[in-house]
C-alpha positions as CSV (number, residue, x, y, z in Angstrom):
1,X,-18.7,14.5,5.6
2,X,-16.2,14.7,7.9
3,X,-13.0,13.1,7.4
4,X,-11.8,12.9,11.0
5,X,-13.0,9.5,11.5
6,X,-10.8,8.3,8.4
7,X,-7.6,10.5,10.1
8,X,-6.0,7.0,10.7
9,X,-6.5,5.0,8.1
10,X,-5.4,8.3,5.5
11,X,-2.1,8.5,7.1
12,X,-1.7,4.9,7.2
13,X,-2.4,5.1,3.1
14,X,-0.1,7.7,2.9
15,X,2.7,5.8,4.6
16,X,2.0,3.1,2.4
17,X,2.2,4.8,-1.4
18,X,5.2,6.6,0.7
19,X,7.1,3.4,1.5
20,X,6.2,1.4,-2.0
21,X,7.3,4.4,-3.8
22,X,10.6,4.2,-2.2
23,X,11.1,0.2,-2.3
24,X,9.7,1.1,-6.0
25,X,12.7,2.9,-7.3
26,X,15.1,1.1,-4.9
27,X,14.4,-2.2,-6.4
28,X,15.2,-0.5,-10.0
29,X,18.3,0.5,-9.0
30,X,19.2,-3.9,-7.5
31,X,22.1,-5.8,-9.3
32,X,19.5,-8.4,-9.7
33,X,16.5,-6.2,-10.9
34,X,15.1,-9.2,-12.8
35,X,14.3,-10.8,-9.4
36,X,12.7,-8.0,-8.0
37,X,9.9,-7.8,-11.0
38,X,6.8,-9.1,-9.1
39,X,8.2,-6.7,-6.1
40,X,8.2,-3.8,-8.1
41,X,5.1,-4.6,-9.8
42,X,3.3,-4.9,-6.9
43,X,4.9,-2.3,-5.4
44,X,2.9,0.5,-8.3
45,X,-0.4,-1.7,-7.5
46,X,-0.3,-0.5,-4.5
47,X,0.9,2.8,-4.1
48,X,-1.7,3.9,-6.8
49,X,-4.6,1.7,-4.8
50,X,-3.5,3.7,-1.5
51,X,-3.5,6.7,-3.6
52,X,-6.8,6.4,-5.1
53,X,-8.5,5.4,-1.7
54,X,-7.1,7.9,0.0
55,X,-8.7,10.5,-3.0
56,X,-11.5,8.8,-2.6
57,X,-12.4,9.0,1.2
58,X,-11.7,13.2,0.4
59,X,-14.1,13.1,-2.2
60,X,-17.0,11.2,0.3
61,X,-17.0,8.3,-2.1
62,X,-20.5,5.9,-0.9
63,X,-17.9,3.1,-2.1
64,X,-15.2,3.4,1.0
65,X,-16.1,-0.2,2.3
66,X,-15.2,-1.7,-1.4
67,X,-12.4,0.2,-2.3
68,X,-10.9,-0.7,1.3
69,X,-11.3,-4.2,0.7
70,X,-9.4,-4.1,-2.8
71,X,-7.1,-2.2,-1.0
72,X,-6.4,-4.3,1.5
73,X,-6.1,-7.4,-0.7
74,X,-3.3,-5.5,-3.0
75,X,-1.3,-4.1,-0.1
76,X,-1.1,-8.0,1.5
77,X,-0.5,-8.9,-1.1
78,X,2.5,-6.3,-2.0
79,X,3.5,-6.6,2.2
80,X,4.0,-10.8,1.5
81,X,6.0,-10.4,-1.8
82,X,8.3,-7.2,0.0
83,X,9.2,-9.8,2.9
84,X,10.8,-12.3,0.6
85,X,13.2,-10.5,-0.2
86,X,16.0,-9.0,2.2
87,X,16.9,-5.1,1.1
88,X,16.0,-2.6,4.1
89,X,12.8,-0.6,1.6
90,X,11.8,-4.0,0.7
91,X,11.4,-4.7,4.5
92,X,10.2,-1.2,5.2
93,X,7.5,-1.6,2.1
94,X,6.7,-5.1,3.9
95,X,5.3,-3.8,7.0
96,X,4.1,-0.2,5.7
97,X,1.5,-2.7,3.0
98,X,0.8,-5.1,6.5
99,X,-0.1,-2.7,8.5
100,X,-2.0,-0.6,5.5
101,X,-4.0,-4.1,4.8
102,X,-4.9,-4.1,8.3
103,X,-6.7,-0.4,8.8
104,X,-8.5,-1.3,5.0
105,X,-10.0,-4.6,6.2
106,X,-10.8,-2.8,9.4
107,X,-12.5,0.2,7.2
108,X,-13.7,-2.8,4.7
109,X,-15.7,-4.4,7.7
């Protein structure tokens, strides 16, 4: 299998664990880390999701189209819960998961 047709959408999961990692143990670090629970939560959902898809297109998985569409469903979710709240990785983790749900519903199609 060739994983040239998935170059874009790999990178894009990549920049996506990348940027939920970081708003991950930023929020841990907040004043108010009691607000930022469903942020953070969401924020391991979805790195590991990207993660595991991404391991999964390398390893010619016949499930691509499913696991994209859980995917993308996890990182809107996490891109919608980032964007309430104001800190720079929370923003950052906002449009990384956004654009991320986009390129899995795309590959989920």
């Amino acid at each position: 299998m060739s994983l040239e047709k998935y170059s874009s959408v790999i990178e894009t999961l990549k920049d996506c664990m990348t940027a939920c990692n970081q708003c991950y143990d930023a929020c841990l670090r907040e004043d108010h880390v009691n607000m930022m629970v469903e942020c953070i939560r969401l924020d391991r959902e979805c790195a590991d999701i990207c993660s595991f898809l991404e391991q999964a297109i390398g390893r010619g998985t016949p499930f691509i189209s499913e696991l994209a569409a859980v995917c993308a469903k996890i990182c809107e979710s996490c891109g919608h819960e980032c964007k309430k709240h104001d800190h720079e990785h929370c923003q950052k983790s906002a449009e990384a998961c956004l654009r991320c749900a986009e390129e899995c519903k795309k590959l989920a199609a």
